[in-house]
OpenMM code with the backbone's topology and positions (N, CA, C; nanometers):
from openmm import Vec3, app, unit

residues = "UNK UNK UNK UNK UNK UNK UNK UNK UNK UNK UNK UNK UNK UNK UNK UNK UNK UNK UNK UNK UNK UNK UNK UNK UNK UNK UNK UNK UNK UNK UNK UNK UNK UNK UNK UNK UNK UNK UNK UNK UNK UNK UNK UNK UNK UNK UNK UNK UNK UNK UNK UNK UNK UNK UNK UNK UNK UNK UNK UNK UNK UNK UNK UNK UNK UNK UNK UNK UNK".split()
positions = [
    Vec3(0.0839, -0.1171, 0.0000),
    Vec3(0.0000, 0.0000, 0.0000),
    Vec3(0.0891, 0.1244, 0.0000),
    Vec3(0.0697, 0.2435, -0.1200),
    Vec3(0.1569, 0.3192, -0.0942),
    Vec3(0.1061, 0.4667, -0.0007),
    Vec3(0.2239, 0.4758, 0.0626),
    Vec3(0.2009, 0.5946, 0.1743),
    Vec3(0.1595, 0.7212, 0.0908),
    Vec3(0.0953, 0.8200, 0.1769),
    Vec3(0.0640, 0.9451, 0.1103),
    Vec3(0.1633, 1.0349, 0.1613),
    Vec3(0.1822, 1.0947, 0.0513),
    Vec3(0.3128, 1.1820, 0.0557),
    Vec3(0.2556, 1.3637, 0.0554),
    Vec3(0.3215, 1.4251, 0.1680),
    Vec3(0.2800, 1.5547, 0.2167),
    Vec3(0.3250, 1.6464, 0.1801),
    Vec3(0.2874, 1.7219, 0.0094),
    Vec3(0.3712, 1.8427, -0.0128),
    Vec3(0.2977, 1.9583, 0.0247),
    Vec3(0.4123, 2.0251, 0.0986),
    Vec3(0.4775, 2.1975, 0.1369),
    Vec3(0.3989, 2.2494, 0.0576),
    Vec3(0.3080, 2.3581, 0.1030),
    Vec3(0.2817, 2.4829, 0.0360),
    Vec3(0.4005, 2.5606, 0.0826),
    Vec3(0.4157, 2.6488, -0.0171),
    Vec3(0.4920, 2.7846, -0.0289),
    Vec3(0.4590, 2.8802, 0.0435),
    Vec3(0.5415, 2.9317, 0.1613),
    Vec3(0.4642, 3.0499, 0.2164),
    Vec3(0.5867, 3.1582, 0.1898),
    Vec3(0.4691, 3.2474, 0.1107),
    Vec3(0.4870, 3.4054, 0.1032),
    Vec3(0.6102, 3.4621, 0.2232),
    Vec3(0.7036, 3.5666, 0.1147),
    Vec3(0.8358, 3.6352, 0.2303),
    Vec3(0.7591, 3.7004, 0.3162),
    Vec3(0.6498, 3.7387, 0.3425),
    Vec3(0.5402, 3.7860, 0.4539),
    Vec3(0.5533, 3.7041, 0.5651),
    Vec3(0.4823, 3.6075, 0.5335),
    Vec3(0.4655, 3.4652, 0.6025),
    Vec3(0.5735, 3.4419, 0.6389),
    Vec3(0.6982, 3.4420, 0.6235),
    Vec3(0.8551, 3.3857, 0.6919),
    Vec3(0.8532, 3.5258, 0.7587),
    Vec3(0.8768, 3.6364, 0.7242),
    Vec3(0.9202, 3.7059, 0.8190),
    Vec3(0.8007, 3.7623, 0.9293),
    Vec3(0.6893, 3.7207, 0.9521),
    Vec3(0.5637, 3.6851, 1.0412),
    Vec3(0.6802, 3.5967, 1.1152),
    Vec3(0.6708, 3.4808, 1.1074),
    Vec3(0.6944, 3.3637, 1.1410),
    Vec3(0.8217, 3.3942, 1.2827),
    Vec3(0.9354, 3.4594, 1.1896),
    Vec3(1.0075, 3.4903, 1.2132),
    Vec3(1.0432, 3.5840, 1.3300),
    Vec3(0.9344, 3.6852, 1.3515),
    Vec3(0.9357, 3.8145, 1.4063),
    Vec3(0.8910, 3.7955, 1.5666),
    Vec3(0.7691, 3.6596, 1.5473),
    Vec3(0.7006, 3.5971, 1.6127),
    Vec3(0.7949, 3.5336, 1.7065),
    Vec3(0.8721, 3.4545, 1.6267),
    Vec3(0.9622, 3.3600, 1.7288),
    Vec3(1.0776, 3.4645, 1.8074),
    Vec3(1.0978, 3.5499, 1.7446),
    Vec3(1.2192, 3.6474, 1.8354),
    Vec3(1.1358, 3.6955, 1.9646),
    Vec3(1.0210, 3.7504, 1.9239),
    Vec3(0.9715, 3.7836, 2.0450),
    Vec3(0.9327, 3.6706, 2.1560),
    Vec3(0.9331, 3.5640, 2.1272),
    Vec3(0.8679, 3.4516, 2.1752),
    Vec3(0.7504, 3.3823, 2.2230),
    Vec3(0.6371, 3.4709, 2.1137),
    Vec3(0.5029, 3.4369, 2.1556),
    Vec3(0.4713, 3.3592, 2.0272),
    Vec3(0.3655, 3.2654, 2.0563),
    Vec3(0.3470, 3.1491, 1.9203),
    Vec3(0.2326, 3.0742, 1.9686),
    Vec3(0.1288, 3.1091, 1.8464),
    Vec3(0.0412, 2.9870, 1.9063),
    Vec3(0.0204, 2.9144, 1.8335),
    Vec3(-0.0315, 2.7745, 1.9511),
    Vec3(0.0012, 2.6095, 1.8600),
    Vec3(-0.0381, 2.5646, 1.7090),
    Vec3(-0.2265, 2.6795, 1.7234),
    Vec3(-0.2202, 2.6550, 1.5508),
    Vec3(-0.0821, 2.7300, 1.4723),
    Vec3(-0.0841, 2.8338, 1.5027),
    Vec3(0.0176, 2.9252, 1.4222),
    Vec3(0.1088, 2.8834, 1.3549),
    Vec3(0.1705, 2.7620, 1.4623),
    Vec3(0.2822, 2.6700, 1.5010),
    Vec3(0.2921, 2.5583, 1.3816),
    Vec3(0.1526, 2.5343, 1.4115),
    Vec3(0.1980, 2.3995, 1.3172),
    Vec3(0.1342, 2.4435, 1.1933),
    Vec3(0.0821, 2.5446, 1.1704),
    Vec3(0.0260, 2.5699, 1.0284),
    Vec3(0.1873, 2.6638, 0.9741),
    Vec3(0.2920, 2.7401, 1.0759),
    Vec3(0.4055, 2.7453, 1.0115),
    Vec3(0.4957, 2.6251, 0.9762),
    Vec3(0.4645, 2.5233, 1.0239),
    Vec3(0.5489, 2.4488, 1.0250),
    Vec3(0.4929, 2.3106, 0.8493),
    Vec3(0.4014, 2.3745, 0.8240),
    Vec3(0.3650, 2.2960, 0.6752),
    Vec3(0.4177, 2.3761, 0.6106),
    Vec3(0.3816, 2.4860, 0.6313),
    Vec3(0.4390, 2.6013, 0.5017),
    Vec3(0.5355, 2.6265, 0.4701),
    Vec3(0.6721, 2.6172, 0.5531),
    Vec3(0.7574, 2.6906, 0.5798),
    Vec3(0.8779, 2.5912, 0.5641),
    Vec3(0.9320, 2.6216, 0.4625),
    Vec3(1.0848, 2.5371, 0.4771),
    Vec3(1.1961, 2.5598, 0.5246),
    Vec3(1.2982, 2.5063, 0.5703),
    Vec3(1.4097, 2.5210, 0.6590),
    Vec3(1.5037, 2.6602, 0.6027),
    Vec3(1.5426, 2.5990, 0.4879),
    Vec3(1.6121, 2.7303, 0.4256),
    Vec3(1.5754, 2.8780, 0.4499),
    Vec3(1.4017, 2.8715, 0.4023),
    Vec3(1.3207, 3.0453, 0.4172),
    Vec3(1.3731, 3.0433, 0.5382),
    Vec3(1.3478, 2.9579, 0.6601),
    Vec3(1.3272, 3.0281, 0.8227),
    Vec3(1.4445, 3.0838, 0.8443),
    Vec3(1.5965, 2.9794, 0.7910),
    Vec3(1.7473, 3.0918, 0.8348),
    Vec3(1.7507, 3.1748, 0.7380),
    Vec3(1.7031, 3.2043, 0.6576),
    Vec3(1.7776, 3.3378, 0.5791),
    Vec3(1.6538, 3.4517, 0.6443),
    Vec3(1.5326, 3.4203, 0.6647),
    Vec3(1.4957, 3.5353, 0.7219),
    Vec3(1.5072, 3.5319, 0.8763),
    Vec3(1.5823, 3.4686, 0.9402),
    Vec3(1.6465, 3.4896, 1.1174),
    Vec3(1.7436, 3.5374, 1.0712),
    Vec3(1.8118, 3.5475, 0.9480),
    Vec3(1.9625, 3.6468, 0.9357),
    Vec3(1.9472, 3.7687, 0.9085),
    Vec3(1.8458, 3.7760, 0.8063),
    Vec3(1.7857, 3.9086, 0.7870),
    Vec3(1.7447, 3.9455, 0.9224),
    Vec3(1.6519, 3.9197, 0.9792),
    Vec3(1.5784, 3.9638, 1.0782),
    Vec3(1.6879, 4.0095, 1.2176),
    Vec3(1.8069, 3.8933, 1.2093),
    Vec3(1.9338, 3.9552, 1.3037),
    Vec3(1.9641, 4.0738, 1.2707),
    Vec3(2.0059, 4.1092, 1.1849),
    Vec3(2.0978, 4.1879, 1.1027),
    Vec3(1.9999, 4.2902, 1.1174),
    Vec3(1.8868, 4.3155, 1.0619),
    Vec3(1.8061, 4.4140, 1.1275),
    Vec3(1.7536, 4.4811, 1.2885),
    Vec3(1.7548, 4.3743, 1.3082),
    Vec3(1.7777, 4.3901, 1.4788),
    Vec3(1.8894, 4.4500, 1.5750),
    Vec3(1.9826, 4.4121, 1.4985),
    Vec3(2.1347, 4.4839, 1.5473),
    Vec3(2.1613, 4.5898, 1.5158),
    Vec3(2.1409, 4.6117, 1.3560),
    Vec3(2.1640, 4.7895, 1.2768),
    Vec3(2.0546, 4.8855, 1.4075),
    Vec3(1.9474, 4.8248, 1.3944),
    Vec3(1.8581, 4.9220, 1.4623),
    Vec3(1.9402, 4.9597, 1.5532),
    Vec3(1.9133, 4.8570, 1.6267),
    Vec3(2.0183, 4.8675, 1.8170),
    Vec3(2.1088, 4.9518, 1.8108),
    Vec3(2.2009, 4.9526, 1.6901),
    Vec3(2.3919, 5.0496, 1.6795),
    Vec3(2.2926, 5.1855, 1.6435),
    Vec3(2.1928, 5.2190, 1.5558),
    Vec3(2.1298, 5.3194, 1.5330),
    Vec3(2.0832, 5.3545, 1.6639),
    Vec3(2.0204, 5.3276, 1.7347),
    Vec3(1.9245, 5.3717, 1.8166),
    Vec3(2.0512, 5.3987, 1.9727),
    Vec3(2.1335, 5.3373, 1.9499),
    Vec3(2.2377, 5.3882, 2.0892),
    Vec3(2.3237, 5.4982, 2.0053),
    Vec3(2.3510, 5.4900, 1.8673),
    Vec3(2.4345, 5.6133, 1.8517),
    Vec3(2.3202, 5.7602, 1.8318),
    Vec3(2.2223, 5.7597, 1.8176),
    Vec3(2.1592, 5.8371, 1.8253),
    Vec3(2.1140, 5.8907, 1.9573),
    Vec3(2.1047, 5.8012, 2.0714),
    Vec3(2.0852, 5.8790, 2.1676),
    Vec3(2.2410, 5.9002, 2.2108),
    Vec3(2.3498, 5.8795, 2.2068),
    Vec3(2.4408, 5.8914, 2.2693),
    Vec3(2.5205, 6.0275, 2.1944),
    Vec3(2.4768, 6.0792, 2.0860),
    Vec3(2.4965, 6.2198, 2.0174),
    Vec3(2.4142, 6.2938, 2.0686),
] * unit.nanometer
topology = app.Topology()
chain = topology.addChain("A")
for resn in residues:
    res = topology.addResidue(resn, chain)
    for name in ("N", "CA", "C"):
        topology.addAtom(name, app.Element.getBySymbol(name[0]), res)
């Protein structure tokens, strides 16, 4: 008997960096969770946690050199 095989929808660079924005802050709920977790492939989630670092940090160096001028 052959098994049924489960293809990935594509989720929208919206949808990863949702996903994404979500988990930094650390709130997530279980549907959220597992309806990111069909959509969402491994690759999208690190390149937008690098983006999403990298944005997170510029801000931070922005936002201390601005108050510190």
């Amino acid at each position: 008997m052959p098994m049924a095989v489960e293809h990935k929808s594509n989720a929208s660079p919206l949808q990863v960096m949702k996903a994404v924005f979500w988990s930094f802050l650390g709130i997530r709920r279980r549907a959220e969770y597992e309806k990111d977790v069909a959509s969402l492939k491994p690759a999208q989630v690190i390149i937008a946690g690098i983006i999403g670092a990298i944005v997170l940090v510029l801000g931070l160096v922005t936002l201390v050199h601005f108050i510190i001028s």
